[in-house]
C-alpha positions as a Python dict, from the first residue, in 0.01 Angstrom:
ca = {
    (1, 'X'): (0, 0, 0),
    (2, 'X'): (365, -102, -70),
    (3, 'X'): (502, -67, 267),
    (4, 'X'): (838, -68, 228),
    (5, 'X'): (855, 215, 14),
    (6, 'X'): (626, 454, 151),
    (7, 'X'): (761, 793, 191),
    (8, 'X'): (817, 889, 554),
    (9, 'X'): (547, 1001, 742),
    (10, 'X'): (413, 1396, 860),
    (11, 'X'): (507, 1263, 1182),
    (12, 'X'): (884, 1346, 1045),
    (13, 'X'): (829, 1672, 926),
    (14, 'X'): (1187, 1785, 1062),
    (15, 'X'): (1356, 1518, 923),
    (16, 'X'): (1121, 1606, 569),
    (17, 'X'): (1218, 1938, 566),
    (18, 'X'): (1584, 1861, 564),
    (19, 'X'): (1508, 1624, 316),
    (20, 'X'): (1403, 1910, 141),
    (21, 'X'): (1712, 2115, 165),
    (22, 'X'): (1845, 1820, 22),
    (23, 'X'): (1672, 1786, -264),
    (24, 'X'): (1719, 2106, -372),
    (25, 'X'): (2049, 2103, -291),
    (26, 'X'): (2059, 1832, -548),
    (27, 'X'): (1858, 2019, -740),
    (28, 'X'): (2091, 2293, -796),
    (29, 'X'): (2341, 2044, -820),
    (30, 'X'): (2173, 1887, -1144),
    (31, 'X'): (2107, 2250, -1300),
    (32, 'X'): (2487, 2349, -1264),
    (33, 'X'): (2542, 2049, -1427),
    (34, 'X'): (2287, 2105, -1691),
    (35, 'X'): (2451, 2454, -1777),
    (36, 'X'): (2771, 2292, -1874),
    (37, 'X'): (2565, 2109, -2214),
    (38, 'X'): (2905, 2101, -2404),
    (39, 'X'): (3089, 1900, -2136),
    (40, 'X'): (3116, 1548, -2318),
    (41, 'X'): (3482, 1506, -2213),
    (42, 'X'): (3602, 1436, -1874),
    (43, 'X'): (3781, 1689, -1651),
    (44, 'X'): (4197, 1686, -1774),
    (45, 'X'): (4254, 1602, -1410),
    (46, 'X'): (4048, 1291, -1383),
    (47, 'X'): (4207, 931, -1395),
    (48, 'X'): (4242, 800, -1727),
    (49, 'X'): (3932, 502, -1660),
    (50, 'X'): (3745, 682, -1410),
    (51, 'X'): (3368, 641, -1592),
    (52, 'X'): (3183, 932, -1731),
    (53, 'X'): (2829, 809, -1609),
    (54, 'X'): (2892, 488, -1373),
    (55, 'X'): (2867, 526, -995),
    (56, 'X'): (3236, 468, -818),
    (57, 'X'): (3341, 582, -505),
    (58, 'X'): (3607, 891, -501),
    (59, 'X'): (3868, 650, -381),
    (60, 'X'): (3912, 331, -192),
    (61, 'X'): (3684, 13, -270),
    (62, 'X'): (3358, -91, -381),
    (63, 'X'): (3103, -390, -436),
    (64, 'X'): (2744, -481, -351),
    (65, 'X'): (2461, -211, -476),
    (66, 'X'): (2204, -204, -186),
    (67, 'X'): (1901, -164, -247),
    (68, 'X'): (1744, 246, -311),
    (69, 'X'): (1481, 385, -84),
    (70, 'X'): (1238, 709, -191),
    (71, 'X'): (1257, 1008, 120),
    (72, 'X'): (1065, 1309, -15),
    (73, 'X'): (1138, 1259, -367),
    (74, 'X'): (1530, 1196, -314),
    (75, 'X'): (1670, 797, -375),
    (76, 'X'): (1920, 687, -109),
    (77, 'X'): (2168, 422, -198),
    (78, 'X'): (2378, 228, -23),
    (79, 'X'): (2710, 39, -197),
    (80, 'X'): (2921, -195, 9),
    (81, 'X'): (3254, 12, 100),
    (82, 'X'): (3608, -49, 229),
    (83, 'X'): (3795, 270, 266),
    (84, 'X'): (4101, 2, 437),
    (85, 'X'): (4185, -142, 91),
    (86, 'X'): (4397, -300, 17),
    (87, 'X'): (4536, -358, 350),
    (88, 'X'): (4249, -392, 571),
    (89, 'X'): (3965, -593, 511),
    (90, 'X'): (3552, -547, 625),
    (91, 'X'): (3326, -345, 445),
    (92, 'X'): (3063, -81, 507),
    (93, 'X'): (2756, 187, 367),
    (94, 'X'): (2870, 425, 176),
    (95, 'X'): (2582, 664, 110),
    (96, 'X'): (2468, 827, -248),
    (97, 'X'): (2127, 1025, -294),
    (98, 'X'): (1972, 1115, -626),
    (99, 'X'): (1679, 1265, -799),
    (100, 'X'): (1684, 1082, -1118),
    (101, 'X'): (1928, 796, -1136),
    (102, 'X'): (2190, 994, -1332),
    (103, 'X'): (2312, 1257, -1158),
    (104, 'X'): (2475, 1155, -806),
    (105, 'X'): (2574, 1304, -512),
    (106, 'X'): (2806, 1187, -223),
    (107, 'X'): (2733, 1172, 181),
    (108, 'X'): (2957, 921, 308),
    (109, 'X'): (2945, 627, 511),
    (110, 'X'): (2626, 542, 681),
    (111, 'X'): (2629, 271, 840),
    (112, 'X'): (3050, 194, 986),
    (113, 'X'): (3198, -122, 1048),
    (114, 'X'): (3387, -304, 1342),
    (115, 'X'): (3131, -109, 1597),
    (116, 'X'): (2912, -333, 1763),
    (117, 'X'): (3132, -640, 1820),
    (118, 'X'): (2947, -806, 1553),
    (119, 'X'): (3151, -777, 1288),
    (120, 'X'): (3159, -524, 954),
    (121, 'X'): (2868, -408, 782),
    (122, 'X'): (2767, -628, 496),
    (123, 'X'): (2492, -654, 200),
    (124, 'X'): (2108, -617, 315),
    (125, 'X'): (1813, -392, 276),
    (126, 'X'): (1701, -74, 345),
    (127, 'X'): (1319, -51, 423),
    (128, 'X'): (1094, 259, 510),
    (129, 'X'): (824, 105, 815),
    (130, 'X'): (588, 342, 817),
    (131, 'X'): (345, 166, 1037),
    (132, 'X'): (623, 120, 1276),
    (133, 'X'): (596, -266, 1322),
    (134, 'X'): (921, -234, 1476),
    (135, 'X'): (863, 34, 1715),
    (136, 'X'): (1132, 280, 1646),
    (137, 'X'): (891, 510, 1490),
    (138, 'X'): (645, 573, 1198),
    (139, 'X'): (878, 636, 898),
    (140, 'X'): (1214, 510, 1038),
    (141, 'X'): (1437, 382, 780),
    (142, 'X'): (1518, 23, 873),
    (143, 'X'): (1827, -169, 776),
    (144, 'X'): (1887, -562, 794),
    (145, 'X'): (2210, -701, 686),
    (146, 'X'): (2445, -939, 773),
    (147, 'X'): (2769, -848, 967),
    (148, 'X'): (3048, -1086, 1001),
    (149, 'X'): (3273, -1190, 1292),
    (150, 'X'): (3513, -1449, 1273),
    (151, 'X'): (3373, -1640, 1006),
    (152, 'X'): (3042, -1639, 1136),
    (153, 'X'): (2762, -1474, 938),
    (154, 'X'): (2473, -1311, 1145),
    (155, 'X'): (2176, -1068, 1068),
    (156, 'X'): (2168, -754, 1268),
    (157, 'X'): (1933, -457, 1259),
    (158, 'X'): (2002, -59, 1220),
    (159, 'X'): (1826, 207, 1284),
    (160, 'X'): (1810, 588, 1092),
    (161, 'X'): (1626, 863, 1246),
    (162, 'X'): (1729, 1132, 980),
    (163, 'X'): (1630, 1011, 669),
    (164, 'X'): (1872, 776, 594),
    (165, 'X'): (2237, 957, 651),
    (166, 'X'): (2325, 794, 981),
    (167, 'X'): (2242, 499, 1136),
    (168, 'X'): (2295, 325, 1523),
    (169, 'X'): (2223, -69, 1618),
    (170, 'X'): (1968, -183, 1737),
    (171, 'X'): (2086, -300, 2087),
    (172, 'X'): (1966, -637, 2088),
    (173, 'X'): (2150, -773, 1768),
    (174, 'X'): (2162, -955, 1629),
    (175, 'X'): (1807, -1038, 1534),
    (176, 'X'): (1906, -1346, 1344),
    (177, 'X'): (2188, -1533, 1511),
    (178, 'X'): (2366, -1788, 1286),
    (179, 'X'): (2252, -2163, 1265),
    (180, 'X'): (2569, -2361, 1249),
    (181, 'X'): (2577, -2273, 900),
    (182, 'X'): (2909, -2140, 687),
    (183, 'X'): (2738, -1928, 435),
    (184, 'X'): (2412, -1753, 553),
    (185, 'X'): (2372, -1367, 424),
    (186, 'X'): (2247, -1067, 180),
    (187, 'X'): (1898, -1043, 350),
    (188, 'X'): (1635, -892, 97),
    (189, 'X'): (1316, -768, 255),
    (190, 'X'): (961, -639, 103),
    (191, 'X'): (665, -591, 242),
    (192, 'X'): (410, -897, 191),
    (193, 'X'): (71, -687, 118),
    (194, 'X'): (-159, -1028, 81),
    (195, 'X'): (-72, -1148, 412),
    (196, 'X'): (36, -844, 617),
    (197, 'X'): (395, -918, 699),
    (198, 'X'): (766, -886, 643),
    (199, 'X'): (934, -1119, 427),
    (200, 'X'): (1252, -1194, 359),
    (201, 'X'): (1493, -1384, 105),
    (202, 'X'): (1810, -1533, 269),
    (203, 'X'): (2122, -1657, 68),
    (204, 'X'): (2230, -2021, 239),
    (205, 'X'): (2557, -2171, 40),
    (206, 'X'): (2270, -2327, -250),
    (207, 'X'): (1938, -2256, -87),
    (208, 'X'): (1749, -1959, -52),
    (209, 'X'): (1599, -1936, 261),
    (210, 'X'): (1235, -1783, 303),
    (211, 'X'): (1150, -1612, 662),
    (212, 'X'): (838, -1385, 797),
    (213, 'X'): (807, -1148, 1053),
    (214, 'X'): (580, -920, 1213),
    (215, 'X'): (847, -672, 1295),
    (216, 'X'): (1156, -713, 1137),
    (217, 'X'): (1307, -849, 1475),
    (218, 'X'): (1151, -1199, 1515),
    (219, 'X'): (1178, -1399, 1215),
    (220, 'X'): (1023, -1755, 1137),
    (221, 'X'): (1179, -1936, 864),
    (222, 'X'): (932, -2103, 620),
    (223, 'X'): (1098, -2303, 358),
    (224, 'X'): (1407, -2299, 105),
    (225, 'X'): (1453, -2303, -284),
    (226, 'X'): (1749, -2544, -350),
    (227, 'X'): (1999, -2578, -604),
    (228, 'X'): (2266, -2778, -643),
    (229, 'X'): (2353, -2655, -1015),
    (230, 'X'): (2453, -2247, -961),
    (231, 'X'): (2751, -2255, -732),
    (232, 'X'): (2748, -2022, -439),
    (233, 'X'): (2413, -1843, -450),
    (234, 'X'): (2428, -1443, -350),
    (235, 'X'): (2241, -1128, -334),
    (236, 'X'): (1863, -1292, -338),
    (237, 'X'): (1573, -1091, -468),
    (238, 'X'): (1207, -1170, -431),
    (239, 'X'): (919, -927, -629),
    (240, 'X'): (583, -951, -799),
    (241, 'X'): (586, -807, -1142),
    (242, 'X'): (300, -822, -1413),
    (243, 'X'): (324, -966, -1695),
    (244, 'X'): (285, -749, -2009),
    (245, 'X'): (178, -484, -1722),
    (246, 'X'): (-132, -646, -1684),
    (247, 'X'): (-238, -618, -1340),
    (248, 'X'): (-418, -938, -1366),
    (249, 'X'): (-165, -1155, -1458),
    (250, 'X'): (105, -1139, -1220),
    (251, 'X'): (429, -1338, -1136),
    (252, 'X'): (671, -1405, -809),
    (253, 'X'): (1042, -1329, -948),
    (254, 'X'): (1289, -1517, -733),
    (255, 'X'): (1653, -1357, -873),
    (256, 'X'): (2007, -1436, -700),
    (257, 'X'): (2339, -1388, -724),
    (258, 'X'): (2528, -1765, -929),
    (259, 'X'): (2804, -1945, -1109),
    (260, 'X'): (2698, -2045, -1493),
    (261, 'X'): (3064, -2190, -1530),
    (262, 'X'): (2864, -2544, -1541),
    (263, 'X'): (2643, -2399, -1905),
    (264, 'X'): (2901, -2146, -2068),
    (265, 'X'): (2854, -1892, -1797),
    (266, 'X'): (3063, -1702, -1572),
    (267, 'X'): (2895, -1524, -1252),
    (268, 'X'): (2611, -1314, -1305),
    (269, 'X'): (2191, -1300, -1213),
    (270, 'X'): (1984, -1539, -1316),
    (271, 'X'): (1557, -1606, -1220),
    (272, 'X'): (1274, -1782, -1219),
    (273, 'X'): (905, -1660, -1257),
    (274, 'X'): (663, -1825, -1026),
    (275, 'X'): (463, -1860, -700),
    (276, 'X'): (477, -1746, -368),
    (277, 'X'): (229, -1864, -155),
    (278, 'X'): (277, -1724, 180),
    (279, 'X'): (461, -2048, 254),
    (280, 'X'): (746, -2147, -41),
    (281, 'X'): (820, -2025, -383),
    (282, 'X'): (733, -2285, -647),
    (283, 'X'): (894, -2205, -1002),
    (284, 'X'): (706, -2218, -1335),
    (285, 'X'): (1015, -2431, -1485),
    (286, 'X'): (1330, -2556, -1330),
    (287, 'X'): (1605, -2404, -1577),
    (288, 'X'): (1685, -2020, -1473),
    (289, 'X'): (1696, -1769, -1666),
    (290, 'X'): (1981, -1519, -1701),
    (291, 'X'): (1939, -1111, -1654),
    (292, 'X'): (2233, -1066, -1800),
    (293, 'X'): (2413, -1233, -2052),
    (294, 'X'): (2803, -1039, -1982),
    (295, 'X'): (3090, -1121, -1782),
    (296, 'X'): (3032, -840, -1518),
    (297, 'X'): (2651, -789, -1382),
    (298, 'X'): (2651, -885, -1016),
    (299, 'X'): (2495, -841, -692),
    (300, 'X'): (2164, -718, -870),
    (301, 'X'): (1925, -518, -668),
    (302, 'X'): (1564, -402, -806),
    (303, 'X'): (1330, -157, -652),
    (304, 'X'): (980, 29, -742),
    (305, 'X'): (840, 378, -765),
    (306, 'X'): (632, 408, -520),
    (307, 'X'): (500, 736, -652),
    (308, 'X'): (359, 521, -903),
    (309, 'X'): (-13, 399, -910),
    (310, 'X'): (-26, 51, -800),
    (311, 'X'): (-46, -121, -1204),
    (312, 'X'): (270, 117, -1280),
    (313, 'X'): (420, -71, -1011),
    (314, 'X'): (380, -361, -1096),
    (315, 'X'): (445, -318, -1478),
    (316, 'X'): (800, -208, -1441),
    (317, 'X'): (1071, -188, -1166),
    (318, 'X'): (1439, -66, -1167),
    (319, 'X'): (1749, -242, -1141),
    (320, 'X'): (2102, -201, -1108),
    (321, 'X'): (2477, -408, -1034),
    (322, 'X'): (2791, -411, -999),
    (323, 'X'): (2966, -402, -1310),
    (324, 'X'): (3242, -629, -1221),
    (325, 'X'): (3347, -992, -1157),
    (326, 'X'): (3485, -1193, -866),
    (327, 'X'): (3726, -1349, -1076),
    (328, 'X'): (3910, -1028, -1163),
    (329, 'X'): (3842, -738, -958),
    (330, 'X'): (4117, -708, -762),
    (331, 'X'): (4352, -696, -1085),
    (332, 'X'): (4180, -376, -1250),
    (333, 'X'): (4414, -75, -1380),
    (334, 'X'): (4186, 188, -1194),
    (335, 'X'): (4455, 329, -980),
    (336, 'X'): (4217, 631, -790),
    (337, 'X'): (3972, 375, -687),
    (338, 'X'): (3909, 0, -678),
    (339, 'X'): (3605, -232, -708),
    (340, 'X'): (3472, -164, -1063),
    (341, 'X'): (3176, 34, -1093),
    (342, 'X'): (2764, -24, -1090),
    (343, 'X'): (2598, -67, -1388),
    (344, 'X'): (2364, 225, -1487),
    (345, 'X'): (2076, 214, -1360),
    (346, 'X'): (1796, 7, -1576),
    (347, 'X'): (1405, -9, -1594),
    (348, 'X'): (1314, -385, -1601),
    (349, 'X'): (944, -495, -1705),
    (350, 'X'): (804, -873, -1735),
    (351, 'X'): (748, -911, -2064),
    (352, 'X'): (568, -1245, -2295),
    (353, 'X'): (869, -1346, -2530),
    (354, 'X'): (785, -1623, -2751),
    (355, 'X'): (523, -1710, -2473),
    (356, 'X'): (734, -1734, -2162),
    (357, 'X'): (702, -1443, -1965),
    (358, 'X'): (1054, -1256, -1969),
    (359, 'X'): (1259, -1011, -1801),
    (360, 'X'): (1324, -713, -2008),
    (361, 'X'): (1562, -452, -1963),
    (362, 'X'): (1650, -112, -2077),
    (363, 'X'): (1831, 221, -2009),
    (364, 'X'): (1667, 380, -1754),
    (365, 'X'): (1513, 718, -1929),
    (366, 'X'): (1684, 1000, -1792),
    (367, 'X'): (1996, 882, -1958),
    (368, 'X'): (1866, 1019, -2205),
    (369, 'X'): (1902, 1363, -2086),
    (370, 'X'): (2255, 1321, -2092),
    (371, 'X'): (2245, 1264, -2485),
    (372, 'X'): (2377, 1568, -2723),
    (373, 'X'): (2334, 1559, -3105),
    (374, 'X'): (2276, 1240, -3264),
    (375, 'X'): (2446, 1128, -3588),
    (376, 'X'): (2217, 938, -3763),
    (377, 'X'): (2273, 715, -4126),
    (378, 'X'): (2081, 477, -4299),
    (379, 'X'): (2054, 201, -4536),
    (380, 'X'): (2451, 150, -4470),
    (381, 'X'): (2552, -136, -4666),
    (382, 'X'): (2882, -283, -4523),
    (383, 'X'): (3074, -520, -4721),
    (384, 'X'): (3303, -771, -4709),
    (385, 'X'): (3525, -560, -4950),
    (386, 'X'): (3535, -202, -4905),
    (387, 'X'): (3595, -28, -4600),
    (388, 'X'): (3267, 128, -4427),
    (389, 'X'): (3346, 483, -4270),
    (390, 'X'): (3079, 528, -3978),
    (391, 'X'): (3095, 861, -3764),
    (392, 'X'): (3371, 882, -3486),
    (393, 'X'): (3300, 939, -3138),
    (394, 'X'): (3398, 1275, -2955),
    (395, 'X'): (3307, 1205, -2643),
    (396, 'X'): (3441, 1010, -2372),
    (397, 'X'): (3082, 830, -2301),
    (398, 'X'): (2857, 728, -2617),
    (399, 'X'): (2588, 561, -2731),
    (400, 'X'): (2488, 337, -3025),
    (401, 'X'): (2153, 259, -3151),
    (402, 'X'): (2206, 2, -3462),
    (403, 'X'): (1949, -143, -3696),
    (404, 'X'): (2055, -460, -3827),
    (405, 'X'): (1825, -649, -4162),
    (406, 'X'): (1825, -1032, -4027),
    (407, 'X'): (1865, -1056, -4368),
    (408, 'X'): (2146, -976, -4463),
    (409, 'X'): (2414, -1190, -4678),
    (410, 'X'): (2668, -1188, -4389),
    (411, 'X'): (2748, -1440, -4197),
    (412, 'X'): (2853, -1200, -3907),
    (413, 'X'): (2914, -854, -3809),
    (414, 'X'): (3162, -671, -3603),
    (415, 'X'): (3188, -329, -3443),
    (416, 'X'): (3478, -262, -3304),
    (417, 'X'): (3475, -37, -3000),
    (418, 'X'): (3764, 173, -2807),
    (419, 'X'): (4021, 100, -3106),
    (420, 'X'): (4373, 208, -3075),
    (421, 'X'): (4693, 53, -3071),
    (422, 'X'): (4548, -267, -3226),
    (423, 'X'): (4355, -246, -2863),
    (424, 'X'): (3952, -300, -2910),
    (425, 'X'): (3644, -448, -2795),
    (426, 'X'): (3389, -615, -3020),
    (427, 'X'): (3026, -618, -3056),
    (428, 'X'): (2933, -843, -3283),
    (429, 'X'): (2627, -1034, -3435),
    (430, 'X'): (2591, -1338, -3626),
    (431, 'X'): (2317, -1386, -3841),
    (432, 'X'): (2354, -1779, -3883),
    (433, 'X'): (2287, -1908, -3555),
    (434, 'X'): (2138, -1550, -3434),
    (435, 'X'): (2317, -1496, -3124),
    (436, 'X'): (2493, -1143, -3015),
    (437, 'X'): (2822, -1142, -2855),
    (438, 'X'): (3071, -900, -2708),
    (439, 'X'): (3485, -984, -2708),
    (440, 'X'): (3796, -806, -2536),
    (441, 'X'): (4044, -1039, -2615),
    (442, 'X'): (4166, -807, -2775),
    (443, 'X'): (4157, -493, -2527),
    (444, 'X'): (4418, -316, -2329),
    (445, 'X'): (4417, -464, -2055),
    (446, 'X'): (4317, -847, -2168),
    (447, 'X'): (4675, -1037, -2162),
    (448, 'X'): (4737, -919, -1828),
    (449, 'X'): (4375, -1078, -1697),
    (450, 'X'): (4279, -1473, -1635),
    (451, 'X'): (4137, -1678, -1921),
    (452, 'X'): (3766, -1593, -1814),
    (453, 'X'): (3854, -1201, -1900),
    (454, 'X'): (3949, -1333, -2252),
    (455, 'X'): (3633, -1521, -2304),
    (456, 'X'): (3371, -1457, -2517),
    (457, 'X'): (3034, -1357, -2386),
    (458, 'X'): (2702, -1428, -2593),
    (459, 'X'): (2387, -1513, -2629),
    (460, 'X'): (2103, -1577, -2847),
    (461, 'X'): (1925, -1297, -3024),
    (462, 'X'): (1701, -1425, -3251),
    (463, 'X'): (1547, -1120, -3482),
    (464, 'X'): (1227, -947, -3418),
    (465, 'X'): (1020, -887, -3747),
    (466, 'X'): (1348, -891, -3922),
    (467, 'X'): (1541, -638, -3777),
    (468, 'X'): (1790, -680, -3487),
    (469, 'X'): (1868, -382, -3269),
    (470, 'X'): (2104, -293, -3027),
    (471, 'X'): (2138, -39, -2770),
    (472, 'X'): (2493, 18, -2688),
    (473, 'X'): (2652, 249, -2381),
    (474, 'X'): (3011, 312, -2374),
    (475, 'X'): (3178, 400, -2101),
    (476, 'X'): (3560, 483, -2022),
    (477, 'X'): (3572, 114, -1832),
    (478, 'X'): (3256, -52, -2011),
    (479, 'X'): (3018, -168, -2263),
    (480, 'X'): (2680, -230, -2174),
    (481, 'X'): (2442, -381, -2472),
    (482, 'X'): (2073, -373, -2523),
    (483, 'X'): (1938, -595, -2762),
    (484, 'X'): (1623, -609, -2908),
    (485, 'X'): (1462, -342, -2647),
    (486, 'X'): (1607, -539, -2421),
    (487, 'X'): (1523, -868, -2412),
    (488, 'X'): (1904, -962, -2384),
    (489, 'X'): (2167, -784, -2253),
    (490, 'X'): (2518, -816, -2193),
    (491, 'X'): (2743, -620, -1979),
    (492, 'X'): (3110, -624, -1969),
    (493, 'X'): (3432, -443, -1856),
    (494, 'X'): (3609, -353, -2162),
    (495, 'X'): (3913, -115, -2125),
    (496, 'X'): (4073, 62, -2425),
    (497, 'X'): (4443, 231, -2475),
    (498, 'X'): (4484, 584, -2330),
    (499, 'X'): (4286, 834, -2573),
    (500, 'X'): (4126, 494, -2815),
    (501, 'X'): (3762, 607, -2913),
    (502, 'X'): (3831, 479, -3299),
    (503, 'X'): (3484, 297, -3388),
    (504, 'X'): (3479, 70, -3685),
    (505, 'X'): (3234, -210, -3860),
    (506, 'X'): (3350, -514, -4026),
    (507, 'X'): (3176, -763, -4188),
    (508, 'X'): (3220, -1135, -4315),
    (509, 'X'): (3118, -1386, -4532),
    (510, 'X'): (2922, -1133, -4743),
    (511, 'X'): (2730, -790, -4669),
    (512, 'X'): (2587, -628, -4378),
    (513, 'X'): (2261, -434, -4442),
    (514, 'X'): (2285, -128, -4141),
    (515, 'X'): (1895, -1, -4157),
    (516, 'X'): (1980, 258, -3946),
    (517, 'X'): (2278, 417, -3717),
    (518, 'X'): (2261, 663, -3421),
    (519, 'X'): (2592, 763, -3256),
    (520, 'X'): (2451, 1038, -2935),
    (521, 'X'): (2732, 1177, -2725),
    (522, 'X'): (2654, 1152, -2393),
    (523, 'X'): (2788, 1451, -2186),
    (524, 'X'): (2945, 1377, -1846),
    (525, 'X'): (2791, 1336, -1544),
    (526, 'X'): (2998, 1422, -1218),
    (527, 'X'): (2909, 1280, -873),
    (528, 'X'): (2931, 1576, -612),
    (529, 'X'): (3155, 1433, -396),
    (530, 'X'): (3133, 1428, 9),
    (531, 'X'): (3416, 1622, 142),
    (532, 'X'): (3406, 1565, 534),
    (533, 'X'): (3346, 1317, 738),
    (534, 'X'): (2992, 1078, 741),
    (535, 'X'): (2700, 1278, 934),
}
């Protein structure tokens, strides 16, 4: 049983039942929605970047996803929030439910800051114990997280009765008091089946930290993963996944937050696959891997279905991040909110590529009930001559599925994305070395940014069977890119002029052979906002 994600308990059947009335509220919420198909532009009154299908909060700040938690067929999710920006500093839980990782809706902050003398309320995990190891009750939602007092980093516990939408401290907290150590945070917590027992993954400055408990209150620490190569380590995550969803050949994945600066990088997730033996995690090679090849996937959190049979679980999880960068956020032009956004959310499976087993991801399905009418070309032949006219985009969100022939005569092709105003962003491939790459040097707001902003993010690609594909989504603020079902992906901020949705493909050094194009508007998805105060 995956205990961490087990849905609450009969014991709970008032707290199910208004579970229930929110799930159908959301329900509801998703057909209204649904009635308004034609709605691929955003409201007139909306800010000019606020996204068409990216999480942000109505106003004030945002960072750190937390982790999602199943109640009665609803996910709860948790973002770090600071409604005292930019004046006052501490963050807390701000609170978003869903039924199908599209459509969102708003319940305010669950868990506030600056209440228990310990500090604000910082990144964690969520956890369902329904065999009530820590005696609150079978199917209490459990949080762990790290607050922050005067520079001092501790992990405290919380407590929700209701399903999620409130939550009190435990009185004894903290249940991890600090070491003597500066950096010591973003506990991650699963539930160990093999041995019977909590375990957590504990970001220390370059080490991860592995602990155990019995009952989320009294943890033993067991070893540490360290690395003196990633910068400041954040935002651990520790899961089993199989490989090629074969339930018989299964790997640890150890993922946290780092620095790449030292390879090329910026900040972003990288992992290793490997072994966890109750004791310490032992990686199948030293060199990490990187989820994410942009500027601006952070803070990465992954959960499971646990509707799903046990192999299903294992075969695929989801993930999602905060689409934004350390180095930058502050300085955005998003003048209703600040913080960026999340990334959508994306279903990640551990996949053999070129025999090293390899995280994978991809759009999460149900954006695909967002999609209108597709455009679709093929056997588009761009040149190095004549101007290629590809189908315009009429919506404010979009997305691009592009067949590429490895090969072609080109040395390189470009699509540029957002144009207006001699404003653009750029994906581009280049079939010489085989690596994809995204650019927005060139975007509205790039001269205004720091050098990193202006750099360009890529990656190697190399083509499957001949063909190279990519899987783009536009947003008002971003680009995310899919390539090769997949197996790389880069995500980056990329803001265009007021109004620029001009889409053009260039090519150089000879022609580009375009098997196949797909533009799909992708109609707007509103978050029902919470409109009182946190209950």
């Amino acid at each position: 049983m995956n205990h961490h994600l087990t849905p609450i308990s009969t014991a709970r059947r008032r707290v199910a039942a208004f579970a229930f009335v929110v799930l159908f509220t959301s329900s509801m919420a998703i057909a209204a929605i649904s009635t308004t198909a034609s709605l691929v532009s955003r409201p007139v009154d909306w800010e000019l970047y606020r996204p068409a299908i990216h999480i942000t909060p109505a106003k004030h700040w945002m960072n750190d996803p937390q982790r999602p938690i199943l109640i009665d067929g609803v996910w709860h999710y948790y973002y770090l929030y600071n409604a005292d920006y930019p004046t006052g500093n501490g963050t807390e839980w701000y609170h978003s439910t869903s039924v199908d990782l599209v459509h969102w809706q708003d319940h305010g902050v669950a868990i506030d800051k600056y209440k228990n003398g310990l500090g604000d309320i910082e990144t964690g995990s969520a956890v369902i114990d329904s065999k009530n190891t820590a005696g609150f009750g079978a199917g209490s939602v459990i949080a762990v997280l790290t607050q922050q007092h005067e520079g001092v980093q501790r992990q405290s516990l919380f407590v929700s009765t209701d399903g999620g939408y409130r939550f009190k401290p435990y009185d004894r907290n903290p249940v991890m008091d600090n070491p003597g150590v500066h950096d010591w945070r973003d506990p991650k917590i699963i539930w160990d089946d093999t041995r019977n027992e909590w375990l957590m993954v504990l970001a220390e400055g370059n080490k991860i930290g592995f602990y155990t408990s019995p009952d989320l209150k009294q943890w033993t620490y067991r070893s540490g993963f360290e690395r003196n190569d990633l910068g400041l380590l954040e935002c651990p995550d520790l899961f089993r996944m199989a490989i090629d969803g074969d339930p018989k050949n299964t790997r640890w994945v150890l993922a946290t937050g780092a620095n790449g600066a030292n390879t090329g990088m910026t900040t972003g997730t990288v992992y290793w696959t490997g072994n966890w033996d109750g004791q310490r995690f032992t990686a199948d090679e030293d060199k990490p891997r990187w989820l994410d090849a942009g500027a601006d996937f952070y803070a990465m959190v992954t959960w499971e279905d646990p509707r799903l049979s046990e192999t299903k679980r294992l075969a695929s999880r989801y993930a999602i991040g905060w689409l934004n960068n350390w180095a930058y956020a502050t300085k955005l032009p998003t003048n209703g909110w600040h913080g960026g956004a999340n990334s959508i959310v994306r279903r990640i499976e551990l996949r053999s590529v070129d025999g090293q087993p390899v995280l994978v991801s991809q759009p999460v399905d149900s954006l695909n009930t967002l999609e209108g009418n597709t455009e679709i070309r093929s056997q588009i032949r761009v040149t190095d001559i004549v101007k290629t006219i590809l189908p315009q985009p009429k919506s404010d969100a979009y997305r691009l599925r592009i067949e590429l022939n490895a090969a072609s005569e080109a040395n390189e092709v470009r699509f540029r994305l957002k144009g207006k105003d001699g404003h653009f962003g750029i994906v581009g491939y280049n079939f010489r070395d085989g690596t994809v790459f995204v650019m927005r040097d060139k975007d509205a707001i790039a001269d205004s940014m720091p050098e990193v902003y202006r750099e360009v993010r890529k990656a190697p690609a190399p083509a499957r069977n001949g063909v190279v594909t990519l899987d783009i989504i536009v947003d008002t603020t971003s680009i995310e890119v899919f390539v090769n079902n997949g197996e790389v992906v880069l995500s980056n901020l990329v803001f265009g002029a007021s109004g620029a949705n001009e889409l053009s493909v260039e090519s150089f050094g000879g022609a580009t052979e375009l098997r196949s194009f797909q533009l799909s508007p992708i109609k707007v998805a509103p978050i029902k906002r919470f409109s009182g105060d946190a209950h």
